[in-house]
C-alpha positions as CSV (number, residue, x, y, z in Angstrom):
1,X,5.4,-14.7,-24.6
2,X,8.4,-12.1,-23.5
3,X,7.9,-10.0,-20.3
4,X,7.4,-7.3,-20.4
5,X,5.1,-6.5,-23.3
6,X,5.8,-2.8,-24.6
7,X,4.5,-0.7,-27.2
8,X,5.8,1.9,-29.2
9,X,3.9,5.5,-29.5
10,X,5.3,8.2,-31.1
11,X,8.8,7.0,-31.2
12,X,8.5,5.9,-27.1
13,X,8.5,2.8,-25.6
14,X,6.0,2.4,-23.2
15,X,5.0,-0.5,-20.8
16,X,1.4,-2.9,-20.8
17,X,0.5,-1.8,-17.5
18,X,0.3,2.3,-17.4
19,X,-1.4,1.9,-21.0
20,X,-3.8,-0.5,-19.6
21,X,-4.2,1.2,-16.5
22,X,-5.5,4.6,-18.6
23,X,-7.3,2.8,-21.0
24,X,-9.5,1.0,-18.0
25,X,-9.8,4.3,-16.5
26,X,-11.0,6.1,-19.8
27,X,-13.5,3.1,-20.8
28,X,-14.5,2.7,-17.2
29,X,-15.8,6.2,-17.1
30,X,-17.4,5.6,-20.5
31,X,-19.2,3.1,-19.0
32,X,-20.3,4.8,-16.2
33,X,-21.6,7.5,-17.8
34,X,-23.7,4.9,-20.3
35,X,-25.1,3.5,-17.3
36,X,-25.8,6.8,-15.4
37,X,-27.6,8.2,-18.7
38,X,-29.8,5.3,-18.4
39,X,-30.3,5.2,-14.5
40,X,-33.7,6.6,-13.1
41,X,-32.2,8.1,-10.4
42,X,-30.9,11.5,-11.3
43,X,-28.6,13.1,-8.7
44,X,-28.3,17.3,-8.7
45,X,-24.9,19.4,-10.8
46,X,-23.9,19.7,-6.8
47,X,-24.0,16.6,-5.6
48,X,-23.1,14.6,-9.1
49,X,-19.5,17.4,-8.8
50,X,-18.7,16.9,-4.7
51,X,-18.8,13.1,-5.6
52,X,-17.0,13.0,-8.5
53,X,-14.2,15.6,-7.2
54,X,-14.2,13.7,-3.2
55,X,-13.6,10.3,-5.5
56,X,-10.8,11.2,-7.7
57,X,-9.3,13.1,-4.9
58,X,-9.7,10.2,-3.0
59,X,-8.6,7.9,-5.0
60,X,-5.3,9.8,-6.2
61,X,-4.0,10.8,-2.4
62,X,-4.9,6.8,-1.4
63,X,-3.7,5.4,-4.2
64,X,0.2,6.9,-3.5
65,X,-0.1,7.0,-0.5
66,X,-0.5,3.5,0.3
67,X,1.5,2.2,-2.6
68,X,5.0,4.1,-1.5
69,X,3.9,2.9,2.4
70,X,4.0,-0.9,1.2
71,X,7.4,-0.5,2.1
72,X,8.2,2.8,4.4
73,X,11.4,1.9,5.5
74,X,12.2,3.0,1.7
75,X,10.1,5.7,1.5
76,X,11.1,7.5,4.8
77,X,15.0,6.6,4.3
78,X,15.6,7.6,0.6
79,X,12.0,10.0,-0.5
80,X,12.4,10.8,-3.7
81,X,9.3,12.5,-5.3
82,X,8.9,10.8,-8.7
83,X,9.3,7.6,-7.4
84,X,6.7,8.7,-5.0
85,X,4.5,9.3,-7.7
86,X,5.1,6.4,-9.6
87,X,4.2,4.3,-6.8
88,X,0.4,3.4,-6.8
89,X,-2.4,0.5,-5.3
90,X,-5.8,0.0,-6.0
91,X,-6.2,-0.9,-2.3
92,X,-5.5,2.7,-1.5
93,X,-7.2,3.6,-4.3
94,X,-10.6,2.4,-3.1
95,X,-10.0,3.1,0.6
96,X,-9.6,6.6,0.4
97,X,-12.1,7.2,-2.8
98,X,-14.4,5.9,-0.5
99,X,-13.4,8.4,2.6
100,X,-13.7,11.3,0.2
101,X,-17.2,10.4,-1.3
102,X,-18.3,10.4,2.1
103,X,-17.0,13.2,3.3
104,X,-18.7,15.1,0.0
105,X,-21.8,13.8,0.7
106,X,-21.6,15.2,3.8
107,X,-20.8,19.0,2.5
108,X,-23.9,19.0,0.1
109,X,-25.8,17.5,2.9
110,X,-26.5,14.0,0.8
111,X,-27.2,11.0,2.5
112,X,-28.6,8.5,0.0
113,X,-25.9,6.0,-1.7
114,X,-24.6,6.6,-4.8
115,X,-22.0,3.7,-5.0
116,X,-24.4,1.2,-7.0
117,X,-23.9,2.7,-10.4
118,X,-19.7,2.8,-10.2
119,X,-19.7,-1.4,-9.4
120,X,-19.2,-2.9,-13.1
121,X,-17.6,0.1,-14.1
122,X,-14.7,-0.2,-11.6
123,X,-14.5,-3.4,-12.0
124,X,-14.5,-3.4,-16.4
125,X,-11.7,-0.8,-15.3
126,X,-9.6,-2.9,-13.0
127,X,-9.9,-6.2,-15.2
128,X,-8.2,-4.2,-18.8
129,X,-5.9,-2.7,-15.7
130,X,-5.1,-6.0,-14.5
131,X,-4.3,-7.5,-18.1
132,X,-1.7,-4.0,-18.2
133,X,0.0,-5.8,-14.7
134,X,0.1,-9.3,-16.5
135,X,1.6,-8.4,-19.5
136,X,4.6,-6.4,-17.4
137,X,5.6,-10.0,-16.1
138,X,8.4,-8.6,-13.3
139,X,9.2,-5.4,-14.3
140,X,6.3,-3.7,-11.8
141,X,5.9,-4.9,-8.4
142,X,2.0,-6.8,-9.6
143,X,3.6,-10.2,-9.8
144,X,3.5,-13.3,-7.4
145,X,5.9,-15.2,-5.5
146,X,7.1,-18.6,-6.8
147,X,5.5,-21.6,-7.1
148,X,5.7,-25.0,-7.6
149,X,2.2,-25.3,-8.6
150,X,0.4,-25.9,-11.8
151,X,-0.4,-22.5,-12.1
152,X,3.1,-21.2,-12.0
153,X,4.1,-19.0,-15.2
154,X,7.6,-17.7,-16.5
155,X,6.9,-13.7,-15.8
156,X,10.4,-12.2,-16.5
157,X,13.0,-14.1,-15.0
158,X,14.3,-17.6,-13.9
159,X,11.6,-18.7,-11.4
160,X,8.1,-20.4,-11.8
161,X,5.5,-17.1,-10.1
162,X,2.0,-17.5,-9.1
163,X,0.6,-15.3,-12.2
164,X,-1.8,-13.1,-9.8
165,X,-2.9,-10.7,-12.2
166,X,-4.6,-13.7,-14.0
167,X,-5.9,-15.1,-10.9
168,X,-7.9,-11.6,-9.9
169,X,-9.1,-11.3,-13.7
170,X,-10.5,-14.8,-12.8
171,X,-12.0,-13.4,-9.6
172,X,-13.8,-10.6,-10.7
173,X,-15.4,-12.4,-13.5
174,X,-16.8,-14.3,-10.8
175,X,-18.2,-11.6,-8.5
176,X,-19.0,-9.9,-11.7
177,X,-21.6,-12.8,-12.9
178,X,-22.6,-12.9,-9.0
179,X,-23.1,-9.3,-8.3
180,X,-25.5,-8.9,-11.8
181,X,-27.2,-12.0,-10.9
182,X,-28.1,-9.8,-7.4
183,X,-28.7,-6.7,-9.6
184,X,-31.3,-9.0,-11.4
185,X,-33.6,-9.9,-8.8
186,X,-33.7,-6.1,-7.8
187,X,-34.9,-6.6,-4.1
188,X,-31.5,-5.2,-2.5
189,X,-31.4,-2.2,-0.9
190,X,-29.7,1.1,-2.9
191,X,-25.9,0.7,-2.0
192,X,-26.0,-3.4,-1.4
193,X,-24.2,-4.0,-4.7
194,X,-21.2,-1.8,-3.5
195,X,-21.1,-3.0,-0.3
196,X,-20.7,-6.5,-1.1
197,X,-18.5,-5.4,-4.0
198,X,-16.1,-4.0,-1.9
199,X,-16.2,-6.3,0.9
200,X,-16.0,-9.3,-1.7
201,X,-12.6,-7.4,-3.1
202,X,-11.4,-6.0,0.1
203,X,-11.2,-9.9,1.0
204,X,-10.2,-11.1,-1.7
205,X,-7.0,-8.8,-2.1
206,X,-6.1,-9.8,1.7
207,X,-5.5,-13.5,0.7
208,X,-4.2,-12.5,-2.9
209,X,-1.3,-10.6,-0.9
210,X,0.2,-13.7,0.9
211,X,1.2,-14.9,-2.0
212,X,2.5,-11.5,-3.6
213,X,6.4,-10.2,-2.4
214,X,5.2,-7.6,0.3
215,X,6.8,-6.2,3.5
216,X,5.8,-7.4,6.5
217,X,4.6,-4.4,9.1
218,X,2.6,-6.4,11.4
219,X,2.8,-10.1,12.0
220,X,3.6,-11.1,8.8
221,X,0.9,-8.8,7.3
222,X,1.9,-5.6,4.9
223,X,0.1,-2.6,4.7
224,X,-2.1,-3.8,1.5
225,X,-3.4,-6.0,4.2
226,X,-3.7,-4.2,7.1
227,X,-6.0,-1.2,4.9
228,X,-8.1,-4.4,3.5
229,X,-8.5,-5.8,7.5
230,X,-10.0,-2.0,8.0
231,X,-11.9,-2.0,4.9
232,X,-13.4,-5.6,5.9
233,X,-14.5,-4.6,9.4
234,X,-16.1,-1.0,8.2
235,X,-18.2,-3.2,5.5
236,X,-19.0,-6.0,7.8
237,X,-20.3,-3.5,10.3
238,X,-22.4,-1.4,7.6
239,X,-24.3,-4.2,6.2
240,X,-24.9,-5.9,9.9
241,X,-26.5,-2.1,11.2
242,X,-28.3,-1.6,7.7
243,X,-29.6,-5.3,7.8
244,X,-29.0,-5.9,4.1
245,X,-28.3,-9.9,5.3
């Protein structure tokens, strides 16, 4: 296979991973609405909208934000707004979708979770997402360092790289299979199946990056890892005081 995969729409040549990235966003929410169609709990216009908005608001200001402060000393030194924009992380992504669902549950005055129902939705997203970052090989910063192992693939250029798109497909399949076989027994309280989602991935993604090209900010930690320490200890914390284990 050549890195990176393109394809060509309307006379443009466009990379695997931004196609892949929208097409697991546009069948993620697909999915989600399928499953919230079928859900029996049934959430009010005001509370369904301060979600949805407090999410994707989230999401976007996290998602740039932590992705252009994996490496500040380039972002404060040379800012240039498109590559600002281009610059994105799931990490952040999740960190700060989370911080603005919250903070719109709190302005309609909504305390029950309503993080169940997104769980295989995200993660169908992230997966077609993932297979986007694979098939870019180099030529986006989603690649690993190299390796001498049997798992090392030719991604671009010269050296043997841990393939760690692959390696997180592999992952959520995983967590996927364990988190329905939870769903299944249905004796979890409402919100478990995110929590453990997010703490499973949060840790996850903290090991992943030590084998990803990162800056060190602390230690030899970057800031993917540092946000997924946080994430860690805030999940950690909520299922100890809920006593969901």
């Amino acid at each position: 296979m050549d890195f990176p995969v393109t394809f060509d729409i309307f006379g443009k040549t466009i990379l695997a991973h931004p196609l892949f990235e929208a097409v697991g966003m546009f069948l993620g929410m697909r999915y989600y609405f399928y499953l919230k169609r079928k859900s029996r709990e049934k959430l009010s216009f005001n509370t369904s909208a301060a979600v949805l908005i407090g999410a994707t608001a989230g999401a976007l200001i996290g998602s740039k934000l932590i992705g252009n402060l994996e490496n500040p000393y380039t972002l404060f030194e040379n800012f240039n707004i498109k590559t600002f924009w281009s610059n994105n992380t799931i990490v952040g992504g999740l960190a700060f979708g989370l911080l603005g669902v919250e903070l719109a549950k709190k302005i309609v005055h909504h305390k029950e979770s309503t993080g169940d129902l997104i769980v295989f939705p995200l993660m169908f997203a992230i997966i077609i997402g993932r297979i986007g970052c694979f098939l870019t090989g180099i030529y986006e910063e989603t690649y690993g360092v190299p390796t001498d192992s049997i798992f090392g693939m030719y991604l671009g250029d010269e050296y043997l790289r841990h393939p760690v798109a692959l390696y997180e497909i592999g992952f959520l399949i995983v967590l996927w299979l364990g988190l329905k076989y939870i769903q299944h027994k249905r004796n979890y309280p409402s919100g478990f199946l995110f929590q453990l989602f997010m703490l499973s991935y949060f840790t996850f993604r903290f090991s992943l990056d030590f084998i990803k090209p990162r800056v060190e900010i602390a230690g030899n930690l970057g800031t993917i890892q540092l946000v997924c320490i946080c994430i860690i200890i805030y999940y950690i914390y909520s299922i100890k005081k809920n006593k969901y284990l």
